[in-house]
N, C-alpha and C positions, 0 to 999 in steps of 0.2 A: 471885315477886312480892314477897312480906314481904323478902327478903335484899337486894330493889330498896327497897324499902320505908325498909330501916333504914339503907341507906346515904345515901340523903337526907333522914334524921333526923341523920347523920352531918353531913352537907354544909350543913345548917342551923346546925347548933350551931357548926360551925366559922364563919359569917357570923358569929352572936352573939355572940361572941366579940370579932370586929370589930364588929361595931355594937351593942352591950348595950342600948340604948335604941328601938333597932327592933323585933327579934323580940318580939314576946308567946310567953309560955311556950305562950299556949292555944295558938297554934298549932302548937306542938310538941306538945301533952301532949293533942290532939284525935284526932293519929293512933293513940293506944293505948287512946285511951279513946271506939270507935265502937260501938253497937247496934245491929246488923242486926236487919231483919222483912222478912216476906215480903210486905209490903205493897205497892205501887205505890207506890215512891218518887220526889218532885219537888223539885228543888234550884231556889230561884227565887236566882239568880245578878245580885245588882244592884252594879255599879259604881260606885265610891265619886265622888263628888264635891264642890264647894266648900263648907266650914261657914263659917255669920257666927256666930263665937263659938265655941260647943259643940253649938250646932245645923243641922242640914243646910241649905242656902241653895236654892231654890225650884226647881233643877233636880235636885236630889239626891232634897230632899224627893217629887219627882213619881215617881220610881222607886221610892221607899219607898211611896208609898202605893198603884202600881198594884199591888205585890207583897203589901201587904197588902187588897187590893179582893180577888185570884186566891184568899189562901188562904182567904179566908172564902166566897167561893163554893165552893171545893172543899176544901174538908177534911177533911169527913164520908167523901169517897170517897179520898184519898191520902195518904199521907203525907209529910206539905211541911216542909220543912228550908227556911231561912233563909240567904243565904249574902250577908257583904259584905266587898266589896275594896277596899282602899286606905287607905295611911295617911295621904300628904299632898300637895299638889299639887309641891312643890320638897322637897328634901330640907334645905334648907338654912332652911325656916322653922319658927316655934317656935310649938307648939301643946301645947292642955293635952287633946283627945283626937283621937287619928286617926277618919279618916273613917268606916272600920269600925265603931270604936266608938262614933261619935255614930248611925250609922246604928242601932246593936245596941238603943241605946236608946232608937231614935224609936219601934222597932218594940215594943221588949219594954211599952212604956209603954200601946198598942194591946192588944197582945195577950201579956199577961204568963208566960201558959202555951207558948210556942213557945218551937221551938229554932233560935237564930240562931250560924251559927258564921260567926267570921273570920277574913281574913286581911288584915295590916295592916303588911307588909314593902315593897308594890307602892309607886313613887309616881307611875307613869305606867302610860297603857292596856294596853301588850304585857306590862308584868308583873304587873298583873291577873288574867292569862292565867300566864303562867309561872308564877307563885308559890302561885297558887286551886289548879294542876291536879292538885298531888298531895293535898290536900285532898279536892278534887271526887271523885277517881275510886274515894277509901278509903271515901266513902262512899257507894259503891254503886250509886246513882240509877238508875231506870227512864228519866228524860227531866229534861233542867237547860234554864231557862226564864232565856237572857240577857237582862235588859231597860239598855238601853241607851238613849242620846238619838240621834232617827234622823240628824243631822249627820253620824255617825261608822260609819255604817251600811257603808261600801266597807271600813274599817279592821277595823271591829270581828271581822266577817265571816271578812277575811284573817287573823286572829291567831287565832280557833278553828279554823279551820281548818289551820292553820299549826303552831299549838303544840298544843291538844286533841287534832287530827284524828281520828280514830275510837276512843278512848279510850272517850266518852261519846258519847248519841245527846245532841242539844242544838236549841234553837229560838231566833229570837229576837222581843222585843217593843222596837220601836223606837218610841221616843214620841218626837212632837212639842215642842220645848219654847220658850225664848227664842230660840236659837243659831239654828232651822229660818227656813232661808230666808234668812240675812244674806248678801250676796255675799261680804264680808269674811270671814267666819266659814267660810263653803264653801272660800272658795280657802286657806286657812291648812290645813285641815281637808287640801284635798288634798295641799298640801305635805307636813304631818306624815304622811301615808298612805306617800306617796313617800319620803322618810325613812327607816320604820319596813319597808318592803319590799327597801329596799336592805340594812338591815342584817340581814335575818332571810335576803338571800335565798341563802345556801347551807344553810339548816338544814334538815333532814332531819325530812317532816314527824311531828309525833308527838313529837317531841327537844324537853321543854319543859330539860333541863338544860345543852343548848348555849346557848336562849337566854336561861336566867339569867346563864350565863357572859360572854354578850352585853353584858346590861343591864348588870351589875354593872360587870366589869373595861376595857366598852369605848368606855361612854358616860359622861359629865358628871353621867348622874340620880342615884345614888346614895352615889359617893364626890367630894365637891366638894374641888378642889384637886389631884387625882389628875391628870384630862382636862381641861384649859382649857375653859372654853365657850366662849370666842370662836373658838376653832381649829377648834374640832369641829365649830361651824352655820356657820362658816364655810364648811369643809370639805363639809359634809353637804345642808344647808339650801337651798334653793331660794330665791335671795336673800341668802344669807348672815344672820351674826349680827344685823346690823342691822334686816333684816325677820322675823328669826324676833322678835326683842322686841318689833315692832309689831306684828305677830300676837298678841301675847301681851297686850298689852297690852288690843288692843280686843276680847279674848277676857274679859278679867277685866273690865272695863267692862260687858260683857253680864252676869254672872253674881251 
C-alpha cells in the first residue's frame, strides 16, 4: 500500500514540475502528515464550484453549507473531516484562489476548529474523483458523504463508481439547486455524461491513475494548446464544438 502510496507522491511531483502553479504542496505534504483514531470517521466530500471573486457563488455556497449543517448535527458522535475539490472551472482562467481554497475558508470562518483538507489540481468533475482518491482513502474514513447538485446525479454516480469503486464505502447528497430542472441545463448535462463515459470507458474499475492519465495527456482541460479544443468537442461532443459553447454558455448564465 505505502510503496503504492509513494509512487503517486512520485507521479505528483513530476506533474508539479510541469505545472508549479497548480499543485499545492498541501496536497502532497497531507499524505505524510495523516492522524488516525479509532473513531467513526466521515469525509463530507463537497465539489468545488463557481466563485464571484474569492468567494463561493450560491451553488457552491449550498454545498458548503449543507456540509456544515451535518457536522454540527453530528460531531459530538464522529469524527468529520472536511474535504474540497477543485481548483477552477477552465484551466486557462486567472484567479487569485481556487475553489478549494475559497471553499476551505467559507468553512474555517463557521467553524474555525475543523479540519478541512484539499485538493485543488481537479478542474472538471471526473478529476474531482481521480485526484481526491488518493487523498480520500489515506485518510481512512468509515463512510465519505458526496454532496453534489442533483443535475449531475447520473455522472456523478458513474465516476465513483468508476474511479473510487470499492476503495471507500461512500453516499451521496444531491441538492436541488438553480441548474434543477432547466431543460437546457439537463440535456448539456447529458451530453457531458455521454462524453465522460466514453472516455473512461476501457478503465479498469478502481484505476483512478489511468484516468489521470486520461484527463491530463488526452484531453483539452488541463494542458491548453497541447489538444485543440475545437478538434476534440468536435470529435467527442454531441453537437460538436459549437454546441458544447452554448451549453456552456447558458451553463454560466445560470450560475
Amino acid at each position: 500500500m505505502w510503496q503504492w502510496m509513494m509512487q503517486f507522491l512520485l507521479s505528483i511531483l513530476h506533474v508539479s514540475e510541469m505545472l508549479p502553479h497548480v499543485v499545492s504542496r498541501e496536497y502532497v505534504s497531507v499524505l505524510t502528515h495523516i492522524n488516525y483514531t479509532d473513531a467513526m470517521r466521515t469525509i463530507l466530500f463537497v465539489h468545488g464550484g463557481k466563485l464571484h471573486g474569492d468567494e463561493p457563488a450560491s451553488r457552491l455556497a449550498l454545498r458548503l453549507e449543507w456540509a456544515i449543517a451535518y457536522y454540527r448535527r453530528h460531531h459530538e458522535r464522529e469524527d468529520i473531516i472536511f474535504f474540497v475539490s477543485g481548483r477552477t472551472g477552465n484551466v486557462a482562467n486567472q484567479y487569485a484562489l481556487t475553489e478549494a481554497e475559497a471553499g476551505k475558508r467559507y468553512i474555517l470562518r463557521q467553524l474555525p476548529d475543523v479540519r478541512v483538507v484539499k485538493e485543488d489540481i481537479s478542474v472538471e468533475t471526473a478529476g474531482n474523483y481521480a485526484f481526491s482518491k488518493p487523498l480520500v482513502t489515506a485518510l481512512r474514513p468509515d463512510s465519505v458523504v458526496i454532496i453534489m447538485s442533483g443535475v449531475l446525479k447520473d455522472k456523478v454516480m458513474f465516476l465513483a463508481r468508476t474511479i473510487w469503486a470499492d476503495a471507500v464505502r461512500y453516499r451521496f447528497e444531491l441538492l436541488d439547486d438553480e441548474l434543477s430542472g432547466v431543460p437546457a441545463i439537463v440535456e448539456r448535462e447529458r451530453k457531458a455524461f455521454a462524453l465522460t463515459q466514453a472516455l473512461l470507458s476501457g478503465v479498469r474499475a478502481g484505476d483512478d491513475a489511468a484516468v489521470r492519465d486520461i484527463l491530463l495527456y488526452r484531453t483539452p482541460y488541463y494542458f491548453k494548446g497541447v489538444i485543440d479544443d475545437k478538434a476534440f468537442f468536435d470529435a467527442n461532443w454531441d453537437g460538436g464544438y459549437a454546441d458544447f459553447l452554448t451549453g456552456l454558455a447558458v451553463r454560466s448564465s445560470r450560475e
